[in-house]
C-alpha positions as CSV (number, residue, x, y, z in Angstrom):
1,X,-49.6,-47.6,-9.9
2,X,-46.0,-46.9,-8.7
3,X,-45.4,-47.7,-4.9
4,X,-43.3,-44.7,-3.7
5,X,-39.9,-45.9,-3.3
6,X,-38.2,-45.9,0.6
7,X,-36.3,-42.9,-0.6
8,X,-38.5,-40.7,-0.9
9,X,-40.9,-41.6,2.4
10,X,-37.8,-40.8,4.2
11,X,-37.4,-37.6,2.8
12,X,-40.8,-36.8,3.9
13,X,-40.4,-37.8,7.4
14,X,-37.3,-35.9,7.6
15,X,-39.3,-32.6,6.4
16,X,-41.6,-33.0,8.3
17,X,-39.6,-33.6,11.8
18,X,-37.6,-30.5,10.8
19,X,-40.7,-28.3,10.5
20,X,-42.2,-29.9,13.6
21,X,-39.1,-29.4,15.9
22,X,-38.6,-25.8,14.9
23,X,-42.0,-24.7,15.4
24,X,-41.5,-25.7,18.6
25,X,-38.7,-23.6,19.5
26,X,-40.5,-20.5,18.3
27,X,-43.0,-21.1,20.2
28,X,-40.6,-21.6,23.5
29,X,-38.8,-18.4,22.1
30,X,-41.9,-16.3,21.9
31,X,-43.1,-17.7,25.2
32,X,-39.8,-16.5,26.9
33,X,-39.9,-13.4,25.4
34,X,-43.4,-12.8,26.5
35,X,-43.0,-13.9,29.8
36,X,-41.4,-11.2,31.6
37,X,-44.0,-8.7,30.6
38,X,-47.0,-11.1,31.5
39,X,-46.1,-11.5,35.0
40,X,-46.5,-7.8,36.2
41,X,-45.5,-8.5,39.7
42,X,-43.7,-6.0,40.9
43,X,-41.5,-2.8,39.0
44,X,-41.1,-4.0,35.8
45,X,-39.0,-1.6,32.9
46,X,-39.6,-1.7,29.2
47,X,-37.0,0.3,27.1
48,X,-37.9,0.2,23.3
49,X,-34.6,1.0,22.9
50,X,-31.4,0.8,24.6
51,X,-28.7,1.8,21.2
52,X,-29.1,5.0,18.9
53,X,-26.4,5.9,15.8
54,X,-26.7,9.5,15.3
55,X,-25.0,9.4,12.0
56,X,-22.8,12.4,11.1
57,X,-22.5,15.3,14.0
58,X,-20.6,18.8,13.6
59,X,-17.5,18.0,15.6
60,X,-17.5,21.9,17.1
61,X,-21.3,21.1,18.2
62,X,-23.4,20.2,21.0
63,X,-26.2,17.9,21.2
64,X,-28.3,15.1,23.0
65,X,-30.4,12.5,22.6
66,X,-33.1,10.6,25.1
67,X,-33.9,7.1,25.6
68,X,-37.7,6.8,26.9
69,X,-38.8,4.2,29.0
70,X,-41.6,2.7,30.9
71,X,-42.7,1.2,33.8
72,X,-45.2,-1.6,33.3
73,X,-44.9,-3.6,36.5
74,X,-47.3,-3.0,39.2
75,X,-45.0,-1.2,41.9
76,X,-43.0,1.6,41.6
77,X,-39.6,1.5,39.2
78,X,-36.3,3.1,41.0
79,X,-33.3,3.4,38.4
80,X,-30.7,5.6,38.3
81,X,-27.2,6.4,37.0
82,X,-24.2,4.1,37.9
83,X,-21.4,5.9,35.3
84,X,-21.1,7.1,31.6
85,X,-18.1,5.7,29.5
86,X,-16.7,9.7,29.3
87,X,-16.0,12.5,30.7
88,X,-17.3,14.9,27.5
89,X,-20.4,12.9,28.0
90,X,-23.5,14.0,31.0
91,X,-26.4,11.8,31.6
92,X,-29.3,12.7,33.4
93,X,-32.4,10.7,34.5
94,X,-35.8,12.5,34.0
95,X,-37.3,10.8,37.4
96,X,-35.5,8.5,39.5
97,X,-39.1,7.0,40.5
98,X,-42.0,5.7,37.8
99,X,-45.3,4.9,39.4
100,X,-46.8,1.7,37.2
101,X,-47.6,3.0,34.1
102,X,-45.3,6.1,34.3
103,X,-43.2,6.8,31.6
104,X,-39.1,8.9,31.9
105,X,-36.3,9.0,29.8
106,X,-32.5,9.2,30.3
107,X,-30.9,12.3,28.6
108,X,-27.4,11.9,27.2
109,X,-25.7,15.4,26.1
110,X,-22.2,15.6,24.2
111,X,-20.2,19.0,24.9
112,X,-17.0,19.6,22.9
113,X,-14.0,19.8,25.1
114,X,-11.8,22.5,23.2
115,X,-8.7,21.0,25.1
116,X,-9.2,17.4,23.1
117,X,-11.2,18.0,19.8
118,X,-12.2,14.8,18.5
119,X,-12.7,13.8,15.1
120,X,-14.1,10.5,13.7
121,X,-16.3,7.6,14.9
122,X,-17.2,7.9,18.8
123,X,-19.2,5.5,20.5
124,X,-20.1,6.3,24.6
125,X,-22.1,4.2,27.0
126,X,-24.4,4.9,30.0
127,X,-24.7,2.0,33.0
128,X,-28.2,2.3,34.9
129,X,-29.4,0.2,37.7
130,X,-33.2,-0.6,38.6
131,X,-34.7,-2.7,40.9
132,X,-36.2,-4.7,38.4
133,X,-35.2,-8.2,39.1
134,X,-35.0,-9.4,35.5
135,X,-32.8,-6.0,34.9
136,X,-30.7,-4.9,37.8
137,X,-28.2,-3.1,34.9
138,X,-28.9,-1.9,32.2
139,X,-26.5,-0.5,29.3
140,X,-27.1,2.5,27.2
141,X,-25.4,3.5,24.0
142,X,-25.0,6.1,21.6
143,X,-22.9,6.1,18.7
144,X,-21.9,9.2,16.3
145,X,-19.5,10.5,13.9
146,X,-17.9,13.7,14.2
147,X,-17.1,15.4,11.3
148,X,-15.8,19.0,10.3
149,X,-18.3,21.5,8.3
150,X,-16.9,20.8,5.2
151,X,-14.9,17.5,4.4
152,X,-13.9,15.0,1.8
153,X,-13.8,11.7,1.0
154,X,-11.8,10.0,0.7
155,X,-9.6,12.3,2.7
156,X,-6.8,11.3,0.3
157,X,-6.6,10.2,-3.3
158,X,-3.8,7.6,-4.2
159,X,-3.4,6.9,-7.6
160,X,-0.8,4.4,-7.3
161,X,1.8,3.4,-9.6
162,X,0.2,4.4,-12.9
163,X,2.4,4.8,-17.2
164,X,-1.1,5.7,-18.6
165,X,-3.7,8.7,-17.7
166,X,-5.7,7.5,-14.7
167,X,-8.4,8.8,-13.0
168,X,-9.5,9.2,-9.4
169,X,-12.8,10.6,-7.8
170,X,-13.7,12.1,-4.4
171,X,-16.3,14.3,-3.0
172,X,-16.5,17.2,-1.0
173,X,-19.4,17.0,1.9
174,X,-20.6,20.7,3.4
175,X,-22.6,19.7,6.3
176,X,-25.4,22.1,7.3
177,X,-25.0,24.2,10.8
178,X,-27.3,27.6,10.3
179,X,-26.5,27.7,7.0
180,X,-24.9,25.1,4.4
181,X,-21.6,25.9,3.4
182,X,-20.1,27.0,0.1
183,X,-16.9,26.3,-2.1
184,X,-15.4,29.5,-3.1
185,X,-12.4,27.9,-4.9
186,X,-10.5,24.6,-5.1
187,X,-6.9,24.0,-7.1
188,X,-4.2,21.5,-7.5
189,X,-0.8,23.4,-7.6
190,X,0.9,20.4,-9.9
191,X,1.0,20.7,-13.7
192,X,0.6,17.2,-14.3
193,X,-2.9,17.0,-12.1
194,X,-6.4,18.3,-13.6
195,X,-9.6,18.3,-12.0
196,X,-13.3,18.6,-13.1
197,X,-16.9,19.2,-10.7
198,X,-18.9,16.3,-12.2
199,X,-22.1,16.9,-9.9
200,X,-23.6,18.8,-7.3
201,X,-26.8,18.1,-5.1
202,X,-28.4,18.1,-2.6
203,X,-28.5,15.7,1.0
204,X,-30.1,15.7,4.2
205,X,-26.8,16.6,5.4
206,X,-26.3,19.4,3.4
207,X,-24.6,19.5,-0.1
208,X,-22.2,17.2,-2.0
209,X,-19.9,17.7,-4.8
210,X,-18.2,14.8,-6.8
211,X,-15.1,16.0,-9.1
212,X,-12.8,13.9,-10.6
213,X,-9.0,13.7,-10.9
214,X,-6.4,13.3,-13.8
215,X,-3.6,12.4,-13.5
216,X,-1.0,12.9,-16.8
217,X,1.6,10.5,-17.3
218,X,3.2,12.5,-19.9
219,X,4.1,15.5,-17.9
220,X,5.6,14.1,-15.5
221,X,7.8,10.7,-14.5
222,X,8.9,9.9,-10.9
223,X,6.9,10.6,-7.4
224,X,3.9,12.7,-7.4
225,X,3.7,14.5,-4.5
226,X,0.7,16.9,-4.0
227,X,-2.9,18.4,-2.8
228,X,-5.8,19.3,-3.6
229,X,-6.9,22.8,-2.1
230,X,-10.3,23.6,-1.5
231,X,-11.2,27.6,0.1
232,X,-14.6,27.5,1.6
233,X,-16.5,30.3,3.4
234,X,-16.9,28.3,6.6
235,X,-16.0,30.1,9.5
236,X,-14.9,26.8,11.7
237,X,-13.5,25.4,8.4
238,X,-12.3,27.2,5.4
239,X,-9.6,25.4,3.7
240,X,-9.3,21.5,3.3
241,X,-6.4,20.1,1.9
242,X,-6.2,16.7,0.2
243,X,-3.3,14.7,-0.1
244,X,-2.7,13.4,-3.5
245,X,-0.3,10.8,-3.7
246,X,1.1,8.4,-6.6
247,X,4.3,7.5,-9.0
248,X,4.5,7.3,-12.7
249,X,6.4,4.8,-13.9
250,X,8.3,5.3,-17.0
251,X,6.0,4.5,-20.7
252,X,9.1,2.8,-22.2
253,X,11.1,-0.1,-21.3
254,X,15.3,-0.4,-22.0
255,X,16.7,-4.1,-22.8
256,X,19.6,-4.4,-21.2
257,X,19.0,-1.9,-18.6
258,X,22.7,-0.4,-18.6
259,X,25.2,-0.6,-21.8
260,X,28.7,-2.4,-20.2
261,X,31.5,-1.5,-22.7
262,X,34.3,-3.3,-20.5
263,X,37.8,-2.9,-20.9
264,X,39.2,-1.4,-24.0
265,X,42.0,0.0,-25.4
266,X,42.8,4.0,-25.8
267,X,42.1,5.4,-28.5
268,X,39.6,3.1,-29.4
269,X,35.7,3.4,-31.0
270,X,33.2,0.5,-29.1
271,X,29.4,0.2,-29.9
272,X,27.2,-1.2,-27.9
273,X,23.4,-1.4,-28.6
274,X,19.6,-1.5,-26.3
275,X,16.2,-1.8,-27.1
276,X,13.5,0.4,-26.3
277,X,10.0,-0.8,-25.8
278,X,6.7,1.2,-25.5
279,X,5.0,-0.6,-22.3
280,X,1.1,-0.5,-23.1
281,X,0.4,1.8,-26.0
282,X,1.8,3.7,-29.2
283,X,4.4,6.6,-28.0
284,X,5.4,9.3,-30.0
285,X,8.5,10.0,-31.0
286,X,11.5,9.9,-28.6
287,X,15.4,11.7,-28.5
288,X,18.4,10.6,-26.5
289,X,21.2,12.7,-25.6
290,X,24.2,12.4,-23.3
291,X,26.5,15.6,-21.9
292,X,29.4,12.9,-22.3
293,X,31.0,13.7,-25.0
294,X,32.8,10.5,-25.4
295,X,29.8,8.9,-25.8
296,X,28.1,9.1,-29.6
297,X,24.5,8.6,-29.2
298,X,21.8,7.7,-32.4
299,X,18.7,6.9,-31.7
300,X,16.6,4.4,-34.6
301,X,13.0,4.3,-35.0
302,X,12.4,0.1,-35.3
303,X,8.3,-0.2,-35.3
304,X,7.1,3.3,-35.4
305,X,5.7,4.2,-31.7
306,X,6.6,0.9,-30.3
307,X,10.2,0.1,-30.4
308,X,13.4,1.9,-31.3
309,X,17.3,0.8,-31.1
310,X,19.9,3.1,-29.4
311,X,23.5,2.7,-30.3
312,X,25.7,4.2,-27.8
313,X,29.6,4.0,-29.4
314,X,32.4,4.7,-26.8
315,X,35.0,7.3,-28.4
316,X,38.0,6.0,-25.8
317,X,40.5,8.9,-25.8
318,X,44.4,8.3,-24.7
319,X,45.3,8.3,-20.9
320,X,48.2,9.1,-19.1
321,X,47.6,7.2,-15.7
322,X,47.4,3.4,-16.9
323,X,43.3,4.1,-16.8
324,X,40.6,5.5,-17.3
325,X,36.8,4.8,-15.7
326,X,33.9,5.8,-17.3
327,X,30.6,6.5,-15.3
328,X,28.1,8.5,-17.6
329,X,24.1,7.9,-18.5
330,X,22.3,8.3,-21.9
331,X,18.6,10.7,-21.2
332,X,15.9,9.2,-22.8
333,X,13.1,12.1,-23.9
334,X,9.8,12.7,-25.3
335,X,9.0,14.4,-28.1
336,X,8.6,18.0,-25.7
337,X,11.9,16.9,-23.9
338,X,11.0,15.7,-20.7
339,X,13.3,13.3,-19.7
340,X,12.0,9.7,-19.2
341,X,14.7,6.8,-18.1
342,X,17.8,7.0,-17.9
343,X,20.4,4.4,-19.4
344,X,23.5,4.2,-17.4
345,X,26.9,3.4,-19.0
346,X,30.0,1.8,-17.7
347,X,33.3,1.0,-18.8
348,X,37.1,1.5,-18.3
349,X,40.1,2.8,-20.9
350,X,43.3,0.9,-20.1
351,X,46.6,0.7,-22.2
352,X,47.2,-2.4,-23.2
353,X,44.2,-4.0,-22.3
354,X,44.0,-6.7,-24.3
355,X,47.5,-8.1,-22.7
356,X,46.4,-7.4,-18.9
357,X,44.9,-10.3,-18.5
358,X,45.1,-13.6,-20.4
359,X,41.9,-13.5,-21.2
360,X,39.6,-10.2,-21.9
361,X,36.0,-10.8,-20.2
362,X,37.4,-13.3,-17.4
363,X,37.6,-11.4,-14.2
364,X,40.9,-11.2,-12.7
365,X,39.7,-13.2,-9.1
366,X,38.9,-16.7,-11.0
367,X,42.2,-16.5,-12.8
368,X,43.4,-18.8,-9.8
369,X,40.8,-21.0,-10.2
370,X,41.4,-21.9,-14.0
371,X,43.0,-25.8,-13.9
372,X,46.7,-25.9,-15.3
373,X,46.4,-27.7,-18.5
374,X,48.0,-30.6,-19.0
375,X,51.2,-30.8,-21.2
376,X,51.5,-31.2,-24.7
377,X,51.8,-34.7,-25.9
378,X,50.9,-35.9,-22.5
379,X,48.5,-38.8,-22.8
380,X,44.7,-38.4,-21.7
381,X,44.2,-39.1,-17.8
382,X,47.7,-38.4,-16.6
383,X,47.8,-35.5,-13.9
384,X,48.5,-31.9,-14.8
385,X,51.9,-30.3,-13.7
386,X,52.1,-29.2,-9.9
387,X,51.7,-25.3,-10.2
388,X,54.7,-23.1,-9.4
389,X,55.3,-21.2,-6.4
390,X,54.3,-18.1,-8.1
391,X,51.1,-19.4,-8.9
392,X,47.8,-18.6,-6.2
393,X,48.4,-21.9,-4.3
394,X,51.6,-20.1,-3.3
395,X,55.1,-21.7,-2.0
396,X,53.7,-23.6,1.1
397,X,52.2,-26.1,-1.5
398,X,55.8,-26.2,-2.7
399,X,57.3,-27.2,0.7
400,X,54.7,-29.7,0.9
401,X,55.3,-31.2,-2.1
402,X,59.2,-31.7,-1.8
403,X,58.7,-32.8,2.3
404,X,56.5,-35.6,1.0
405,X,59.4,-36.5,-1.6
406,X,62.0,-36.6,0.7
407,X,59.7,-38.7,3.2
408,X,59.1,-41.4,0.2
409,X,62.8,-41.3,-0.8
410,X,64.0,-42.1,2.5
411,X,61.5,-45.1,3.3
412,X,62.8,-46.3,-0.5
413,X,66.3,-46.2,1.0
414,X,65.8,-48.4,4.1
415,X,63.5,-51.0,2.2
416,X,67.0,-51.3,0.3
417,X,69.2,-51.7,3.3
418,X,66.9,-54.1,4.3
């Protein structure tokens, strides 16, 4: 037979201590919770509860609600009311005196105040005092939410940045007064929302009514900026308006995002091309125009639904003035000719522009950063030629050079003397 290893003794005794130490708190913990209402020597209160959440409340109501408590000391209980949390808020204490054995209760009423309507989560205390020893105060509370008779939620539907049809749900709530209210109509006013009642039923509050939102990319490219509009017959509440926000970003994709044609000459043709990408699925077909008419714009299916080229050619016309700029954009549409991107195009028409600078694409400001080159037949690692006072170092450099030359010339001349 196997003698059990040290190991596993250990992990016994370590059980067993655990189990063993925590009965014993327990049993401290139920003998302190137990003590106060053994000893019955003198008033002694016993609240079953002392916090109460109402759930949803009619915010144009009143109500109340009662905490009951009792005396089960063996002299008589005084308690009364020190101050409530609010002013919308009374309290009022059935009997300020319990006999042992008597039993009261503390009455909390809520009145509107039609000069500050609240809306929302509220939460309100009452502070008591008794002559119980173990509870000289004691703190009541009562939480709620106030809500209108008919409300939805979310109160607003976000749909985000979206390139395909999303959808979004809420639900309309009509909470029951004398009678449950009823939804005589409810719209969106924008073309490129729909909506659809999925469900109705009904709730110990009253009755609910889940719809959902669609949201159509294809109708529509940019901000969307909207609500939802529901008419009920509720006299307190009859319309609710839902905010509906969102933008819809545009299906297709441009690579580059602007054609740069540059400098050229006038009277010159220049084509420049861009890809067009569909972003998550198959689009149909699209069209590209542009109320420039010296830009020529053709438009070629690549991978049908997925990608297409668009050649933009520049038609420069002659100028007058030395130049000419050119600020226009190419419209990208759908097949029903809602516009979806735009491409922008830049260039400028000067005369002779191949000669106005030495070299077309560098930009005039690093022309005076280029290095001289070094002379012709000059052998590798000699310096390049001091630039000219015409040049961007400008004649100071000149002076500079010459001062040194007349400083080395004359310190030649007196070596000589010497």
């Amino acid at each position: 037979m196997r003698k059990p290893s040290v190991g596993l003794l250990s992990a016994i005794l370590l059980m067993w201590f655990a189990a063993w130490s925590t009965s014993g708190i327990c049993e401290e913990t139920r003998a302190e919770a137990v003590v106060h209402l053994s000893n019955k020597k003198g008033p002694l209160i016993d609240a079953p509860s002392t916090s109460e959440d109402l759930g949803d409340r009619l915010a144009y109501g009143s109500f109340s609600h009662s905490f009951k408590f009792t005396n089960v000391g063996d002299e008589p209980l005084e308690i009364r009311i020190v101050q409530s949390s609010c002013g919308c808020i009374g309290a009022l204490m059935s009997d300020p005196s319990l006999e042992p054995g008597g039993t009261g209760e503390l009455i909390i009423d809520y009145k509107r105040d039609p000069k500050k309507p609240r809306i929302g989560p509220q939460d309100f205390t009452v502070l008591v005092s008794t002559n119980d020893p173990a509870y000289p105060d004691m703190t009541f509370s009562l939480k709620f939410r106030l809500v209108h008779a008919v409300e939805a939620s979310p109160d607003q539907v976000d749909f985000g940045n979206v390139t395909t049809e999303t959808v979004r749900k809420f639900e309309v709530k009509c909470y029951r007064d004398q009678m449950i209210p009823s939804i005589r109509s409810i719209q969106c006013e924008s073309s490129c929302i729909s909506l659809d009642k999925t469900e109705e039923r009904e709730t110990d509050y009253g009755r609910s009514y889940a719809y959902c939102l669609f949201l159509d990319p294809k109708k529509k490219v940019g901000e969307v900026n909207t609500s939802v509009l529901v008419i009920t017959d509720a006299e307190q509440c009859p319309l609710v308006e839902i905010p509906v926000r969102g933008t819809v970003g545009c299906p297709v994709s441009v690579q580059p995002g602007a054609l740069l044609f540059g400098i050229v000459e006038p009277n010159s043709r220049t084509t420049k091309t861009a890809k067009l990408s569909a972003l998550s699925r198959p689009h149909e077909p699209l069209q590209a125009k542009t109320n420039d008419s010296r830009v020529l714009v053709d438009l070629e299916t690549e991978q049908e639904g997925k990608q297409w080229v668009l050649r933009a050619t520049l038609a420069a016309r002659g100028i007058e003035n030395g130049s000419e700029k050119i600020k226009t954009a190419i419209e990208v549409l759908d097949s029903n000719g809602s516009r979806l991107m735009e491409v922008p195009v830049f260039g400028v028409v000067v005369e002779n522009a191949l000669h106005s600078t030495a070299e077309q694409g560098t930009p005039r400001s690093m022309a005076a950063t280029v290095p001289p080159r070094r002379a012709a037949g000059a052998p590798p690692g000699s310096p390049s030629p001091l630039p000219s006072a015409g040049m961007a170092h400008g004649p100071w450099l000149v002076g500079a050079v010459l001062l040194v030359a007349v400083g080395l010339a004359g310190v030649s001349i007196r070596k000589k003397r010497r």
